[in-house]
Legacy VTK file of the C-alpha trace (Angstrom):
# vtk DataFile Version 3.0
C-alpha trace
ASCII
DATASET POLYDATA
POINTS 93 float
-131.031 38.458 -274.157
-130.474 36.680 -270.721
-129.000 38.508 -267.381
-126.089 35.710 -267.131
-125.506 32.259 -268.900
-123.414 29.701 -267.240
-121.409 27.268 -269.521
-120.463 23.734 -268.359
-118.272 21.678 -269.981
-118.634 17.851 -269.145
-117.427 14.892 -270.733
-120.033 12.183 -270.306
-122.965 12.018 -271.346
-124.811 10.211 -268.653
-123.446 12.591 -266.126
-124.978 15.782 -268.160
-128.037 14.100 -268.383
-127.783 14.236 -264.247
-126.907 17.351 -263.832
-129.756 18.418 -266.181
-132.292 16.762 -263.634
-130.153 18.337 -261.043
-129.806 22.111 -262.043
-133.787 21.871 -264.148
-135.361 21.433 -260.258
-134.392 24.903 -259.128
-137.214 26.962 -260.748
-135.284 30.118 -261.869
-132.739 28.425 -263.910
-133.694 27.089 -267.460
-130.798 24.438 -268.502
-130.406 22.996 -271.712
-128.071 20.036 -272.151
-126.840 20.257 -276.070
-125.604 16.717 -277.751
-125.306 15.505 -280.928
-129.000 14.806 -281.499
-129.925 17.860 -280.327
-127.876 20.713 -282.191
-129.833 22.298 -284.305
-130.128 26.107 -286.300
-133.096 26.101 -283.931
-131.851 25.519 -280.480
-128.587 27.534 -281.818
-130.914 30.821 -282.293
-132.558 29.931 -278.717
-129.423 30.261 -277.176
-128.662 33.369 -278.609
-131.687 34.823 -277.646
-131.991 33.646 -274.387
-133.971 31.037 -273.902
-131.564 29.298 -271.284
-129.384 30.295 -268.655
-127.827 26.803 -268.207
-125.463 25.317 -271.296
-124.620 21.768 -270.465
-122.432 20.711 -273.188
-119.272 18.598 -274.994
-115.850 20.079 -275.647
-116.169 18.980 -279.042
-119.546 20.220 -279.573
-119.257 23.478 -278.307
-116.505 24.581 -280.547
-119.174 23.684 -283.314
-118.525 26.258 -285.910
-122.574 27.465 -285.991
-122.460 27.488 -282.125
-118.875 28.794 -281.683
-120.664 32.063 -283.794
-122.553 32.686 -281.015
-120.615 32.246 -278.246
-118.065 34.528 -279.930
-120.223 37.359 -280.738
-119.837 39.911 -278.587
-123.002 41.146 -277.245
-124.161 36.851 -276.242
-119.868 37.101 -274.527
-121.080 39.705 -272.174
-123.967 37.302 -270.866
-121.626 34.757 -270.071
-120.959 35.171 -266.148
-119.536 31.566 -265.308
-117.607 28.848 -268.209
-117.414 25.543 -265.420
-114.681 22.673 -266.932
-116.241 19.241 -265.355
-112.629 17.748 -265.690
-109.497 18.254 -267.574
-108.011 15.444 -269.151
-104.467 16.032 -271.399
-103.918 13.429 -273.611
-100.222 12.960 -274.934
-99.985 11.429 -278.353
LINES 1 94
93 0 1 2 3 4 5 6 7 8 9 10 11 12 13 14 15 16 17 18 19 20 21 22 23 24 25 26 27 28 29 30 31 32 33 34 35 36 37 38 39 40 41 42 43 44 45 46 47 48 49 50 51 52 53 54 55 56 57 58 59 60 61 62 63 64 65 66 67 68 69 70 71 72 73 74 75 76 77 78 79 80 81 82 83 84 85 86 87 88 89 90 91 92
């Protein structure tokens, strides 16, 4: 399991993509930016066990129910240190 994970939640993708190349420079810090073609079981259980300290990712993505397990369970909770909201938009129906 990792010391601390840091979430970030942004909205577009072309500005995750940049932060990836941003935050993946700094040598102890091992992002991963999760999309739609990229969630899989596999990255899932590399999450869990620690593979990245950086989670660049959707709203809508990370309440993904296989994901959402994880993020929920308490011993991966205590690793979080830092959940970072890009922007918060309320839309009004």
């Amino acid at each position: 399991m990792p010391n601390t994970v840091i979430i970030i939640l942004l909205l577009l993708n072309t500005i995750r993509l940049e932060q990836v190349g941003k935050i993946a420079k700094l040598s102890y810090i091992q992002p991963v930016h999760i999309y739609r073609k990229t969630i899989s079981i596999k990255l899932i259980e590399d999450i869990y066990t620690g593979s990245y300290t950086y989670i660049l990712i959707s709203l809508k993505l990370l309440v993904n129910n296989k994901l959402y397990k994880v993020l929920i369970d308490l011993i991966f909770y205590s690793y979080i240190a830092l959940i970072v909201v890009d922007k918060v938009y309320l839309l009004i129906n």
